[in-house]
C-alpha positions as CSV (number, residue, x, y, z in Angstrom):
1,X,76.3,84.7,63.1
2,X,76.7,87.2,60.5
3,X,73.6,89.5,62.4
4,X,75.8,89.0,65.2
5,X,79.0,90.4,63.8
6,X,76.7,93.1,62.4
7,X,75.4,93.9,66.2
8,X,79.6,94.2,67.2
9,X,80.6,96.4,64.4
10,X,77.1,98.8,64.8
11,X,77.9,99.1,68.9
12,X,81.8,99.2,68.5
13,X,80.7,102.5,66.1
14,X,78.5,104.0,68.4
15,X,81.0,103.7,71.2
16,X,83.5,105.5,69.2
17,X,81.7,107.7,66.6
18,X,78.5,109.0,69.1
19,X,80.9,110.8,71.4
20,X,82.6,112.5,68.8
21,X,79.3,113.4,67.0
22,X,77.4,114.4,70.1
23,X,78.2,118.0,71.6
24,X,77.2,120.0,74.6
25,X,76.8,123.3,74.5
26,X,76.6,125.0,77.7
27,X,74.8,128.3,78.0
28,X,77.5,130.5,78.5
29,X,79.2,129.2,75.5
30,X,78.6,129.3,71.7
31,X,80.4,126.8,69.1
32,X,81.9,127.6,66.0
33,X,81.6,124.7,63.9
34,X,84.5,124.0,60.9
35,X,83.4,121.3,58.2
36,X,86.5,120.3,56.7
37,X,88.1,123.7,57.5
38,X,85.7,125.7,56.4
39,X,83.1,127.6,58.6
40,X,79.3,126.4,58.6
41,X,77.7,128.4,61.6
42,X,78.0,129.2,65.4
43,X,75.7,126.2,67.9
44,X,73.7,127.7,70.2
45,X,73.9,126.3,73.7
46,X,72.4,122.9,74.2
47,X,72.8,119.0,72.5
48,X,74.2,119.6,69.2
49,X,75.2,117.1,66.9
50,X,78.2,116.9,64.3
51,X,79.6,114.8,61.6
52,X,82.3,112.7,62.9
53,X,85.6,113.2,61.5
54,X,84.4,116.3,59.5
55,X,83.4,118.7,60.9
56,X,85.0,120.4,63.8
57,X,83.5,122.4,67.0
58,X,85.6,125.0,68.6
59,X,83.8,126.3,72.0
60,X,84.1,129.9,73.1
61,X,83.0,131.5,76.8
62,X,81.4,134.3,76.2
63,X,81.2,135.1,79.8
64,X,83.2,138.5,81.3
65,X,86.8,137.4,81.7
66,X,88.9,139.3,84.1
67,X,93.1,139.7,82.9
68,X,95.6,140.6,85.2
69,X,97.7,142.3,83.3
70,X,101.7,141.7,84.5
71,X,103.9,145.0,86.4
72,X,105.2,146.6,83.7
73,X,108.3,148.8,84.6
74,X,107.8,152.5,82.6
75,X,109.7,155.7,82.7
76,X,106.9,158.7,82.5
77,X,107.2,161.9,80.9
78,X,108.9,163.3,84.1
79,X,111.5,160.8,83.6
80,X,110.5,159.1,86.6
81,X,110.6,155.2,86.9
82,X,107.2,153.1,88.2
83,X,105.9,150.0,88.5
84,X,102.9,149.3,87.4
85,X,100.4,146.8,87.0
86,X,96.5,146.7,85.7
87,X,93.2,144.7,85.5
88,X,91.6,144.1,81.8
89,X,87.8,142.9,82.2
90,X,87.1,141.8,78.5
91,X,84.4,139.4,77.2
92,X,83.9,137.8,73.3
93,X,81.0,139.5,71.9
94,X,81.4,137.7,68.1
95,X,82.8,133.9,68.5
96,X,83.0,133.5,65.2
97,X,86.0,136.1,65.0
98,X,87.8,135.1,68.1
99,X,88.5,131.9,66.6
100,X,89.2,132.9,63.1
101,X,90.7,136.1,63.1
102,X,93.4,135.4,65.7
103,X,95.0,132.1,67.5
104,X,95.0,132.8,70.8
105,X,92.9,135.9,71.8
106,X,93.4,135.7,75.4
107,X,96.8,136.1,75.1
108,X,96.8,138.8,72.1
109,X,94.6,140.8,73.7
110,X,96.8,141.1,77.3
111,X,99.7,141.6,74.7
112,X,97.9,144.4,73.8
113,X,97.2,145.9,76.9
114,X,100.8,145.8,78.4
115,X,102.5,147.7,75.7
116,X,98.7,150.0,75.6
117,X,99.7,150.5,79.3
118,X,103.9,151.2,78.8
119,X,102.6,153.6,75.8
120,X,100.1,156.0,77.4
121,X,101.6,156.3,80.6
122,X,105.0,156.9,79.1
123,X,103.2,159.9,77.7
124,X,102.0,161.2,81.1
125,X,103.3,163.4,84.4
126,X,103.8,161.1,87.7
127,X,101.2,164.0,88.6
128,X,98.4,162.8,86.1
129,X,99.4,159.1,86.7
130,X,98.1,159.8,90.7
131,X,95.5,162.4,90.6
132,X,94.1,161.6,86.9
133,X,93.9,158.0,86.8
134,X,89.8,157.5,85.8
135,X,91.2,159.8,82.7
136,X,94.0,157.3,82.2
137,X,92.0,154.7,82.9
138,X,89.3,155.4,80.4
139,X,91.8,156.2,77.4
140,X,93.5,153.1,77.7
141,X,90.4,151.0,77.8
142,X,89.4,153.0,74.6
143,X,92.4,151.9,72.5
144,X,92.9,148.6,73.6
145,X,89.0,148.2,72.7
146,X,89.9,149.5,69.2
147,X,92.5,146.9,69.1
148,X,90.9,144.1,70.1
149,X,87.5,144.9,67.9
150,X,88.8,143.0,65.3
151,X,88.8,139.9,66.9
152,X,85.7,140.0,68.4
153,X,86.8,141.2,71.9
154,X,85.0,143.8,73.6
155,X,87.0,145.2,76.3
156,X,84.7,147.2,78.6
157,X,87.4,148.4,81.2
158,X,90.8,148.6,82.1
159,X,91.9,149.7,85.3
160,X,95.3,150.8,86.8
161,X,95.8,148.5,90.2
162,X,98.8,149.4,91.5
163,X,101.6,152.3,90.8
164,X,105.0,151.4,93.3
165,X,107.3,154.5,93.6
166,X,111.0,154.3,94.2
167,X,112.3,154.6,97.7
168,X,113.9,157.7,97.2
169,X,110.6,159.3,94.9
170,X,108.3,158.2,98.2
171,X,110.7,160.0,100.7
172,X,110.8,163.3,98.6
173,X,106.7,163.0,98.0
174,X,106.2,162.8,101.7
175,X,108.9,165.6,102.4
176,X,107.1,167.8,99.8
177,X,103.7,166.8,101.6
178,X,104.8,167.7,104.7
179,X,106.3,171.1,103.4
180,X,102.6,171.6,101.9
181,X,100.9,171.1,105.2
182,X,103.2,173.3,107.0
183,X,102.4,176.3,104.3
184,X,98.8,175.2,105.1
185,X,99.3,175.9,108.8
186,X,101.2,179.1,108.2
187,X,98.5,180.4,105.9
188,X,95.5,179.3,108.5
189,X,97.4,180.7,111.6
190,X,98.1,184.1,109.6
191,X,94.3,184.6,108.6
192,X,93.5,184.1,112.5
193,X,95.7,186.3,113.6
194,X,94.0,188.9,111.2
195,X,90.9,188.5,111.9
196,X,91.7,188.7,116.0
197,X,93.6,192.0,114.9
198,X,90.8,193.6,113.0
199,X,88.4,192.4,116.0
200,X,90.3,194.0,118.7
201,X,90.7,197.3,116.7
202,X,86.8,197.5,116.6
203,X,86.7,196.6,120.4
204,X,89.2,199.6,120.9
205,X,87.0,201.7,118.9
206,X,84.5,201.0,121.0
207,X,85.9,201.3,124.3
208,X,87.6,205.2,123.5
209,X,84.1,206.3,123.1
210,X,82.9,204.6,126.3
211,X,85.4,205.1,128.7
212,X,83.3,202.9,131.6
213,X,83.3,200.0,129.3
214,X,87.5,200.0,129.9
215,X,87.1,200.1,133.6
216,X,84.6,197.2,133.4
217,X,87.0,195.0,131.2
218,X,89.6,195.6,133.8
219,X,87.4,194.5,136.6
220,X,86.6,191.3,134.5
221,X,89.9,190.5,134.2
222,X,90.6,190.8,138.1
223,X,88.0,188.4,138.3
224,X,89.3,185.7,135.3
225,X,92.8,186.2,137.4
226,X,91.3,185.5,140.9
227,X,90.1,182.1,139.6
228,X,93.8,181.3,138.8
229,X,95.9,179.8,141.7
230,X,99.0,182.2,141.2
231,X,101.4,183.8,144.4
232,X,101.6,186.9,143.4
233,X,99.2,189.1,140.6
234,X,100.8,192.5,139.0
235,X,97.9,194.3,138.0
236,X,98.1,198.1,136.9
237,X,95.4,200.3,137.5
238,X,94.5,203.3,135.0
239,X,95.2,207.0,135.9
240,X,91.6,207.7,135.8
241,X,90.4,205.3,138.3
242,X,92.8,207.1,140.9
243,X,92.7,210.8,139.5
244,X,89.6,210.8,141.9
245,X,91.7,210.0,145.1
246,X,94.4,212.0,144.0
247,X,92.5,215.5,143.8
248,X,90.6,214.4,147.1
249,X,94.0,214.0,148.8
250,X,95.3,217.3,147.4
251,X,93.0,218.9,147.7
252,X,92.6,217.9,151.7
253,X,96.3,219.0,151.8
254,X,95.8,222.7,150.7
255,X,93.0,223.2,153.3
256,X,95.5,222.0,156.0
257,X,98.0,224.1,155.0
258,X,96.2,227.2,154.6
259,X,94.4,227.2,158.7
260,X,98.3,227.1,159.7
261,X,99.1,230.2,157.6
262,X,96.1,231.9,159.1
Protein backbone atom coordinates (compact mmCIF):
# COMPACT_ATOMS: atom_id res chain seq x y z
CA UNK A 1 0.00 0.00 0.00
CA UNK A 2 2.59 2.32 1.06
CA UNK A 3 4.76 1.52 -2.56
CA UNK A 4 1.48 2.46 -3.97
CA UNK A 5 1.02 5.81 -2.37
CA UNK A 6 4.74 6.30 -3.23
CA UNK A 7 3.87 5.45 -7.16
CA UNK A 8 0.79 8.50 -6.80
CA UNK A 9 2.90 11.10 -5.20
CA UNK A 10 6.21 10.27 -7.76
CA UNK A 11 3.63 10.48 -10.99
CA UNK A 12 1.40 13.44 -9.45
CA UNK A 13 5.22 15.21 -9.38
CA UNK A 14 6.18 14.43 -12.72
CA UNK A 15 2.89 15.61 -14.03
CA UNK A 16 3.39 18.91 -12.47
CA UNK A 17 7.17 19.54 -11.85
CA UNK A 18 8.50 17.89 -15.53
CA UNK A 19 6.69 20.50 -17.51
CA UNK A 20 7.93 23.28 -15.57
CA UNK A 21 11.51 21.75 -15.62
CA UNK A 22 11.57 20.77 -19.30
CA UNK A 23 12.14 23.71 -21.90
CA UNK A 24 12.21 24.01 -25.61
CA UNK A 25 14.31 26.10 -27.17
CA UNK A 26 13.58 26.74 -30.68
CA UNK A 27 16.45 27.76 -33.02
CA UNK A 28 15.61 31.17 -33.60
CA UNK A 29 15.49 31.79 -29.95
CA UNK A 30 17.96 31.92 -27.10
CA UNK A 31 16.92 31.70 -23.17
CA UNK A 32 18.09 33.71 -20.53
CA UNK A 33 17.86 31.69 -17.51
CA UNK A 34 17.28 33.58 -13.81
CA UNK A 35 18.04 31.25 -10.73
CA UNK A 36 16.36 32.95 -7.94
CA UNK A 37 16.73 36.39 -9.67
CA UNK A 38 19.95 36.24 -10.49
CA UNK A 39 21.38 35.40 -14.00
CA UNK A 40 23.13 31.96 -14.70
CA UNK A 41 23.62 31.82 -18.59
CA UNK A 42 21.79 32.12 -22.04
CA UNK A 43 20.27 28.09 -23.42
CA UNK A 44 21.04 27.44 -26.68
CA UNK A 45 18.31 26.24 -28.82
CA UNK A 46 17.13 22.74 -28.13
CA UNK A 47 15.63 20.52 -24.87
CA UNK A 48 16.90 22.28 -21.96
CA UNK A 49 16.14 21.51 -18.55
CA UNK A 50 15.59 23.82 -15.30
CA UNK A 51 15.07 23.65 -11.76
CA UNK A 52 11.52 23.89 -10.93
CA UNK A 53 10.41 26.75 -8.92
CA UNK A 54 13.99 28.34 -9.10
CA UNK A 55 15.11 29.14 -11.69
CA UNK A 56 13.42 31.13 -14.42
CA UNK A 57 13.67 31.03 -18.41
CA UNK A 58 12.94 34.11 -20.23
CA UNK A 59 12.82 33.38 -24.26
CA UNK A 60 14.01 36.05 -26.77
CA UNK A 61 13.60 35.89 -30.87
CA UNK A 62 16.41 36.78 -32.22
CA UNK A 63 15.06 36.80 -35.60
CA UNK A 64 14.73 40.44 -37.77
CA UNK A 65 11.65 42.11 -36.41
CA UNK A 66 10.00 44.67 -38.68
CA UNK A 67 8.24 48.04 -36.49
CA UNK A 68 5.86 50.12 -37.97
CA UNK A 69 6.51 53.04 -36.51
CA UNK A 70 2.96 55.23 -35.97
CA UNK A 71 2.30 58.94 -38.37
CA UNK A 72 3.83 61.28 -36.50
CA UNK A 73 2.56 64.85 -37.26
CA UNK A 74 5.93 67.32 -37.45
CA UNK A 75 6.43 70.94 -38.44
CA UNK A 76 9.94 71.11 -40.50
CA UNK A 77 12.40 73.70 -40.53
CA UNK A 78 10.32 75.51 -43.32
CA UNK A 79 7.50 75.66 -40.93
CA UNK A 80 5.66 73.44 -42.92
CA UNK A 81 3.30 70.65 -41.33
CA UNK A 82 3.59 66.66 -42.53
CA UNK A 83 2.61 63.49 -41.74
CA UNK A 84 4.75 61.05 -41.50
CA UNK A 85 5.18 57.60 -40.86
CA UNK A 86 8.32 55.05 -40.94
CA UNK A 87 9.46 51.24 -40.90
CA UNK A 88 12.21 50.20 -38.13
CA UNK A 89 13.75 46.63 -39.13
CA UNK A 90 15.64 45.79 -35.78
CA UNK A 91 16.81 42.39 -34.42
CA UNK A 92 18.33 41.35 -30.65
CA UNK A 93 21.85 40.71 -31.15
CA UNK A 94 22.72 40.19 -27.08
CA UNK A 95 19.56 38.42 -25.20
CA UNK A 96 21.07 38.71 -22.20
CA UNK A 97 20.61 42.67 -22.30
CA UNK A 98 17.16 42.85 -23.83
CA UNK A 99 15.91 41.33 -20.87
CA UNK A 100 17.92 42.88 -18.24
CA UNK A 101 18.71 46.23 -19.19
CA UNK A 102 15.20 47.34 -20.16
CA UNK A 103 11.34 45.88 -19.60
CA UNK A 104 9.91 45.91 -22.71
CA UNK A 105 12.40 46.53 -25.63
CA UNK A 106 9.98 46.32 -28.37
CA UNK A 107 8.20 49.01 -27.24
CA UNK A 108 11.35 51.25 -25.97
CA UNK A 109 12.85 50.95 -28.91
CA UNK A 110 9.72 52.28 -31.29
CA UNK A 111 9.55 54.97 -28.48
CA UNK A 112 12.71 55.74 -29.57
CA UNK A 113 12.27 55.97 -33.04
CA UNK A 114 9.10 58.26 -33.12
CA UNK A 115 10.60 61.12 -31.21
CA UNK A 116 14.28 60.09 -33.46
CA UNK A 117 11.84 60.69 -36.41
CA UNK A 118 9.86 64.18 -34.99
CA UNK A 119 13.62 65.36 -34.00
CA UNK A 120 15.66 65.01 -37.23
CA UNK A 121 13.05 65.93 -39.58
CA UNK A 122 12.08 68.94 -37.47
CA UNK A 123 15.59 69.89 -38.25
CA UNK A 124 15.26 69.59 -42.08
CA UNK A 125 13.77 71.63 -45.41
CA UNK A 126 10.31 69.98 -46.91
CA UNK A 127 13.12 70.13 -49.83
CA UNK A 128 15.55 67.60 -48.13
CA UNK A 129 12.69 65.62 -46.58
CA UNK A 130 11.60 64.70 -50.57
CA UNK A 131 14.72 64.66 -52.60
CA UNK A 132 17.31 63.61 -49.61
CA UNK A 133 15.53 60.98 -47.92
CA UNK A 134 18.39 57.84 -48.17
CA UNK A 135 20.42 60.87 -46.26
CA UNK A 136 17.59 61.04 -43.75
CA UNK A 137 17.07 57.77 -43.77
CA UNK A 138 20.51 56.65 -42.90
CA UNK A 139 21.00 59.37 -39.98
CA UNK A 140 18.10 58.32 -38.25
CA UNK A 141 18.84 54.66 -38.39
CA UNK A 142 22.30 55.76 -36.92
CA UNK A 143 21.06 57.37 -33.76
CA UNK A 144 18.28 55.23 -33.01
CA UNK A 145 21.05 52.30 -33.30
CA UNK A 146 23.12 54.34 -30.74
CA UNK A 147 20.07 54.33 -28.63
CA UNK A 148 19.05 51.13 -28.62
CA UNK A 149 22.83 49.54 -28.26
CA UNK A 150 22.43 49.45 -24.82
CA UNK A 151 19.86 47.05 -24.71
CA UNK A 152 21.06 44.82 -26.97
CA UNK A 153 19.12 45.92 -30.08
CA UNK A 154 20.71 46.28 -33.30
CA UNK A 155 18.70 48.38 -35.51
CA UNK A 156 19.99 47.89 -39.14
CA UNK A 157 17.47 50.35 -40.91
CA UNK A 158 14.95 52.74 -40.73
CA UNK A 159 13.07 53.93 -43.44
CA UNK A 160 10.71 56.91 -44.15
CA UNK A 161 7.27 55.21 -45.74
CA UNK A 162 5.15 57.79 -46.32
CA UNK A 163 5.28 61.85 -46.12
CA UNK A 164 1.28 63.29 -46.65
CA UNK A 165 1.29 67.07 -47.60
CA UNK A 166 -1.49 69.49 -46.80
CA UNK A 167 -4.05 70.19 -49.46
CA UNK A 168 -3.11 73.48 -49.92
CA UNK A 169 1.11 72.64 -49.84
CA UNK A 170 0.13 69.81 -52.81
CA UNK A 171 -1.73 72.52 -54.94
CA UNK A 172 1.16 75.11 -54.71
CA UNK A 173 3.92 72.11 -55.36
CA UNK A 174 1.99 71.14 -58.52
CA UNK A 175 1.42 74.91 -59.51
CA UNK A 176 5.23 75.46 -58.98
CA UNK A 177 5.90 72.25 -61.09
CA UNK A 178 3.94 73.26 -63.66
CA UNK A 179 5.51 76.82 -63.72
CA UNK A 180 9.00 74.80 -63.88
CA UNK A 181 7.99 72.83 -66.95
CA UNK A 182 6.75 75.79 -68.69
CA UNK A 183 10.31 77.66 -68.15
CA UNK A 184 11.66 74.27 -69.44
CA UNK A 185 9.64 74.61 -72.66
CA UNK A 186 10.51 78.32 -73.08
CA UNK A 187 14.11 77.60 -72.59
CA UNK A 188 14.08 74.45 -75.20
CA UNK A 189 11.93 76.34 -77.76
CA UNK A 190 14.39 79.41 -77.53
CA UNK A 191 17.69 77.32 -78.10
CA UNK A 192 15.75 75.84 -81.35
CA UNK A 193 14.93 78.84 -82.56
CA UNK A 194 18.73 79.82 -82.36
CA UNK A 195 20.12 77.28 -83.73
CA UNK A 196 17.48 77.43 -87.02
CA UNK A 197 18.57 81.22 -86.99
CA UNK A 198 22.32 80.59 -87.04
CA UNK A 199 21.54 77.76 -89.77
CA UNK A 200 19.73 79.88 -92.06
CA UNK A 201 22.32 82.72 -91.85
CA UNK A 202 24.97 80.11 -93.09
CA UNK A 203 22.49 78.98 -95.82
CA UNK A 204 22.21 82.74 -96.89
CA UNK A 205 25.83 82.91 -96.90
CA UNK A 206 25.94 80.38 -99.14
CA UNK A 207 23.36 81.25 -101.54
CA UNK A 208 24.83 85.25 -102.05
CA UNK A 209 27.87 83.63 -103.38
CA UNK A 210 26.01 81.21 -105.62
CA UNK A 211 23.32 82.97 -107.09
CA UNK A 212 21.90 79.62 -109.11
CA UNK A 213 21.62 77.92 -105.86
CA UNK A 214 18.60 80.74 -105.01
CA UNK A 215 16.85 80.05 -108.28
CA UNK A 216 16.97 76.35 -107.56
CA UNK A 217 15.49 76.73 -104.00
CA UNK A 218 12.72 78.62 -105.57
CA UNK A 219 11.97 75.99 -108.07
CA UNK A 220 11.92 73.44 -105.11
CA UNK A 221 9.55 75.24 -103.37
CA UNK A 222 7.15 75.41 -106.52
CA UNK A 223 7.38 71.93 -106.40
CA UNK A 224 6.73 71.27 -102.27
CA UNK A 225 3.61 73.92 -103.16
CA UNK A 226 2.29 71.90 -106.15
CA UNK A 227 1.85 68.82 -103.94
CA UNK A 228 -0.45 71.00 -101.72
CA UNK A 229 -4.21 70.99 -102.75
CA UNK A 230 -4.51 74.96 -102.45
CA UNK A 231 -6.98 77.32 -105.04
CA UNK A 232 -4.87 79.82 -105.60
CA UNK A 233 -0.66 80.03 -105.02
CA UNK A 234 1.06 83.78 -104.83
CA UNK A 235 4.42 83.07 -105.70
CA UNK A 236 6.99 85.97 -106.50
CA UNK A 237 9.57 85.56 -108.92
CA UNK A 238 13.14 87.40 -108.49
CA UNK A 239 14.19 90.32 -110.73
CA UNK A 240 16.85 88.31 -112.14
CA UNK A 241 15.01 85.48 -113.53
CA UNK A 242 12.99 88.11 -115.69
CA UNK A 243 15.83 90.76 -116.32
CA UNK A 244 16.51 88.32 -119.30
CA UNK A 245 13.00 88.92 -120.87
CA UNK A 246 12.94 92.34 -119.99
CA UNK A 247 16.16 93.53 -122.07
CA UNK A 248 14.94 90.93 -124.90
CA UNK A 249 11.68 92.89 -125.06
CA UNK A 250 13.37 96.20 -125.02
CA UNK A 251 15.58 95.77 -126.71
CA UNK A 252 13.08 94.23 -129.67
CA UNK A 253 11.22 97.58 -129.10
CA UNK A 254 14.17 100.02 -130.12
CA UNK A 255 14.79 98.03 -133.29
CA UNK A 256 11.07 98.69 -134.25
CA UNK A 257 11.22 102.01 -133.55
CA UNK A 258 14.20 102.91 -135.25
CA UNK A 259 13.10 101.23 -139.17
CA UNK A 260 10.03 103.72 -138.70
CA UNK A 261 12.34 106.74 -138.21
CA UNK A 262 14.34 105.67 -141.12
Amino acid sequence: MEALWAVAIVAVLAIFILPSAIKVVTQYERGVVLRLGRFIGIKEPGLRLIIPFIDRMYKVDTRVVTMDVPEQEIITRDNVTVTVNAVVYMRVINPEDAVLEVADYLRATSLIAQTTLRSVLGQSELDELLSERDKINSILQQIVDEQTDPWGVKVSAVEIKDVTLPDTMQRAMAAQAEAEREKRAKIVHAEGELQASEKLAQAAAVISTQPAALQLRYLGTLTDIATERTSMVIFPLPMDMISAFTKRALGEGGQVSGGTST
